[in-house]
DRENVOZA-585888 format. One line per 10 residues: number of its first residue (from 1); their letters; for each residue x negated, y negated, z negated of N, C-alpha, C. Coordinates in Angstrom, 1 decimal, padded with zeros to 4 digits. Each point is the difference from the previous one (the first is absolute). Layout:
N
NUM	A	X,Y,Z,X,Y,Z,X,Y,Z; ...
This chain:
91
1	XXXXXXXXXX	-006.6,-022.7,024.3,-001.3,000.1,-000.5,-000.4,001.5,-000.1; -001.0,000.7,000.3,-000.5,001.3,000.1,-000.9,-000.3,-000.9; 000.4,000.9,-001.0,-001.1,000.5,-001.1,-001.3,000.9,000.1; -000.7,000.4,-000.7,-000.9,001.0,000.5,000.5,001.3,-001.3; -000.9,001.1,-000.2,000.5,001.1,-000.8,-000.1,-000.7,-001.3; -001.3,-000.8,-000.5,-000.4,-000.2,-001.1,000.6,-000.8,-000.7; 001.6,-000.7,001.0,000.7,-001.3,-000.8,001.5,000.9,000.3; 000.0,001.1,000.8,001.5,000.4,-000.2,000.4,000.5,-001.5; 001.0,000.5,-000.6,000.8,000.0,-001.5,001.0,000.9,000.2; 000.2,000.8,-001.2,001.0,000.6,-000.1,000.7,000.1,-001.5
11	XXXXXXXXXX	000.9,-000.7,-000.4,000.4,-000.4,-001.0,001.4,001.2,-000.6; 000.0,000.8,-001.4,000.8,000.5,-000.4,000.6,-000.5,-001.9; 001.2,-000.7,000.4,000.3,-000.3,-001.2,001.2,000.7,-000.4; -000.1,-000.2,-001.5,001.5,000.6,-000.6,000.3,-001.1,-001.1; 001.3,-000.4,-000.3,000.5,-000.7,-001.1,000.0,000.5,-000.9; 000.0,-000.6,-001.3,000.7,000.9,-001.0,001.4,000.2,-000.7; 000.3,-000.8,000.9,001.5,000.0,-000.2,000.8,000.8,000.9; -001.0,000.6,000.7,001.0,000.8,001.0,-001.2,001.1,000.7; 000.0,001.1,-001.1,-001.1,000.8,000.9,000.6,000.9,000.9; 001.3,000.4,000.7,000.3,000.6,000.7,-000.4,-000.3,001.6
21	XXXXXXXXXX	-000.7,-000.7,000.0,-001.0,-000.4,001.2,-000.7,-000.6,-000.2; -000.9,000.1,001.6,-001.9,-000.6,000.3,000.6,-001.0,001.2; -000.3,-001.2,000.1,-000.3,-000.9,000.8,-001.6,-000.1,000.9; -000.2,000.6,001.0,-001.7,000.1,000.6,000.2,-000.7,001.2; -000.7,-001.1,-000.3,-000.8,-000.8,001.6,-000.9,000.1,000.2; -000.1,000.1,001.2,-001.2,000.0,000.8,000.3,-000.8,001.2; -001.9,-000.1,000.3,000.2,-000.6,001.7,-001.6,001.1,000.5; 000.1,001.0,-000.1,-000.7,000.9,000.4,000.3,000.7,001.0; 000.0,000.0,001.1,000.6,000.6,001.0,000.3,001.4,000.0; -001.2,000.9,-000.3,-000.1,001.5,-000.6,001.2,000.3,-000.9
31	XXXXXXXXXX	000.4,-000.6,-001.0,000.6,000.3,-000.9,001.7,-000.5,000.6; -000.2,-001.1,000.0,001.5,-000.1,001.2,000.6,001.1,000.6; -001.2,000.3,000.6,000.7,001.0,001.2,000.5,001.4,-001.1; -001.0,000.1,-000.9,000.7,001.4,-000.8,001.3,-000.4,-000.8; 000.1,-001.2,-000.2,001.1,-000.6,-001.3,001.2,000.3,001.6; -000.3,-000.8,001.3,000.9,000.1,000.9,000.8,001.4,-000.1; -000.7,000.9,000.4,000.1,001.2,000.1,001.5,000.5,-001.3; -000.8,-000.5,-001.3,000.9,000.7,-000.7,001.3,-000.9,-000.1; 000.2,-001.4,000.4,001.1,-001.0,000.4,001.1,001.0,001.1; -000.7,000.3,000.9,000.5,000.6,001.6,001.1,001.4,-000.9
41	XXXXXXXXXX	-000.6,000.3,-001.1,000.6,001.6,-000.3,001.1,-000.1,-001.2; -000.5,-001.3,-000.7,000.7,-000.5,-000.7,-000.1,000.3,-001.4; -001.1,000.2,-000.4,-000.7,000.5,-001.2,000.2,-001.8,-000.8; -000.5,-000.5,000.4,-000.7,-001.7,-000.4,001.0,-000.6,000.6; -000.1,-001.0,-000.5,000.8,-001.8,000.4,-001.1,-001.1,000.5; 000.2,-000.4,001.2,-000.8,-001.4,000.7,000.8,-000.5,-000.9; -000.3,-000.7,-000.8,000.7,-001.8,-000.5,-000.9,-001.0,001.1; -000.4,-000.7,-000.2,-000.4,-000.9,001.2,-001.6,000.4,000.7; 000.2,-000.4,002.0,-000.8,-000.3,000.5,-000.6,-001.2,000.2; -001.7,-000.4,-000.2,000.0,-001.4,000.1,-001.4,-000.1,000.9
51	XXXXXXXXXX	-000.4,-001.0,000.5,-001.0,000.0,001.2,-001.2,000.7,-001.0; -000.1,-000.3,-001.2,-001.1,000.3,-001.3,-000.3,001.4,-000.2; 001.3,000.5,000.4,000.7,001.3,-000.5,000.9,000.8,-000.7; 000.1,001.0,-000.3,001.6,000.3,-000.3,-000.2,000.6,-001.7; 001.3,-000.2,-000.2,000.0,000.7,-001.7,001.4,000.9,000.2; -000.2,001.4,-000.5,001.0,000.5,-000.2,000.1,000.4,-001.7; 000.8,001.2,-000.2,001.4,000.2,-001.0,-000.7,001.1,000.0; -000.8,000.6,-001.2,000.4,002.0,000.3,000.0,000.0,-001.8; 000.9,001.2,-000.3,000.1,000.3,-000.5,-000.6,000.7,-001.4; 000.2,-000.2,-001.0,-001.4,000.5,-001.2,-000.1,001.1,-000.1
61	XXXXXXXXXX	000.6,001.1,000.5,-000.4,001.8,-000.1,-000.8,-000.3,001.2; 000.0,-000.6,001.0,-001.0,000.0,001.3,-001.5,-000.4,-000.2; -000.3,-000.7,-001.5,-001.1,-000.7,-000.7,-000.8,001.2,-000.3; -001.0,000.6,000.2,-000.7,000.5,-001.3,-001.6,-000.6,-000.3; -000.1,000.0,-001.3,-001.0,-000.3,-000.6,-000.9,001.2,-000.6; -001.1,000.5,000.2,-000.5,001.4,-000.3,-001.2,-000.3,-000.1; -000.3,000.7,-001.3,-001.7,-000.1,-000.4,-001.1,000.3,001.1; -001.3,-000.8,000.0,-001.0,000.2,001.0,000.0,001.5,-000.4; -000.5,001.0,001.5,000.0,001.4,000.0,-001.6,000.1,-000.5; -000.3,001.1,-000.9,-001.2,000.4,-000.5,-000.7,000.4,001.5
71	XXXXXXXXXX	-001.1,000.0,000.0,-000.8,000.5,001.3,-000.2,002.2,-000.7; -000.2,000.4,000.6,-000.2,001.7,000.2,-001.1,-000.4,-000.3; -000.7,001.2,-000.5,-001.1,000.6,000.6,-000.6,000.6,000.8; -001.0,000.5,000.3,-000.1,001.3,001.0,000.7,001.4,-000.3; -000.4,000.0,-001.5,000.6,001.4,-000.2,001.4,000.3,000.1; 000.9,-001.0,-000.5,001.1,-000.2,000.2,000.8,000.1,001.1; -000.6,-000.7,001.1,000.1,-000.5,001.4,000.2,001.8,000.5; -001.2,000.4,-000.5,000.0,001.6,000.6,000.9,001.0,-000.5; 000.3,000.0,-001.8,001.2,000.5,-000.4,001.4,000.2,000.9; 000.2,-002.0,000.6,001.4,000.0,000.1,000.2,000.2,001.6
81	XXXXXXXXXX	-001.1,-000.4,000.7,-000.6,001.2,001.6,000.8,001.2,-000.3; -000.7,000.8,-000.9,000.1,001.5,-000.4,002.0,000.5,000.2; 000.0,-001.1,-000.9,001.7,000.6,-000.4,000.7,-000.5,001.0; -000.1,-001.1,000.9,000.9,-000.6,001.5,-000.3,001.1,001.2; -001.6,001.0,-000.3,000.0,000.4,001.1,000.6,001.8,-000.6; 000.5,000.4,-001.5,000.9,000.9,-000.1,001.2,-000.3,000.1; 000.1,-001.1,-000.1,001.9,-000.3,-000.1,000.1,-000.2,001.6; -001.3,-000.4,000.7,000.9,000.0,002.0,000.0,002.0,-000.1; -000.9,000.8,-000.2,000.0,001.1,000.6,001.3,000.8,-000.7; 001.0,-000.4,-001.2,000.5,001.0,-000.1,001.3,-001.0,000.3
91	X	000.2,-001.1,000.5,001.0,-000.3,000.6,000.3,000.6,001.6
C-alpha cells in the first residue's frame, strides 16, 4: 500500500519503567534512510523491519528535548554578525 506524505508517521515513545531508551517508528522513507545510516554505524538498533515500516532502539542521551529558539532581532542579528566576523579575522 503506498501512502502519500500526509498519511506517513513517525512515532517516538519512552516507558516509564524504563527510560534508558526511545523506541521510534516510522514508515517515512526520508527518515529511514537517516535512522538507516545511523543503524549501518552502529549508533541505533533496527528491532524490526516490516512492509509498514521499521522501528528501531536508540538510546536516551541520543533524545533531546529543547525549548522553541527565541527569534533575533535585527539588531542582534547584526551584533552577533559583528563578533563571528571578529572571531573569523583573528583566527
Amino acid at each position: 500500500m503506498d501512502l502519500t506524505n500526509a498519511e506517513r508517521e513517525s512515532h517516538i515513545n519512552q516507558c516509564a519503567s524504563d527510560r534508558s531508551f526511545w523506541i521510534y517508528f516510522t514508515d517515512d522513507p526520508v527518515r529511514i534512510a537517516q535512522l538507516d545510516k545511523l543503524v549501518s554505524s552502529g549508533d541505533i538498533e533496527l528491532i524490526t523491519a516490516r512492509k509498514e515500516g521499521k522501528e528501531y532502539r536508540i538510546l536516551d542521551g541520543q533524545v533531546s528535548i529543547r525549548k522553541k529558539r527565541k527569534p533575533m532581532s535585527e539588531k542582534q542579528r547584526a551584533a552577533a554578525a559583528k563578533r563571528l566576523a571578529a572571531a573569523r579575522s583573528t583566527a
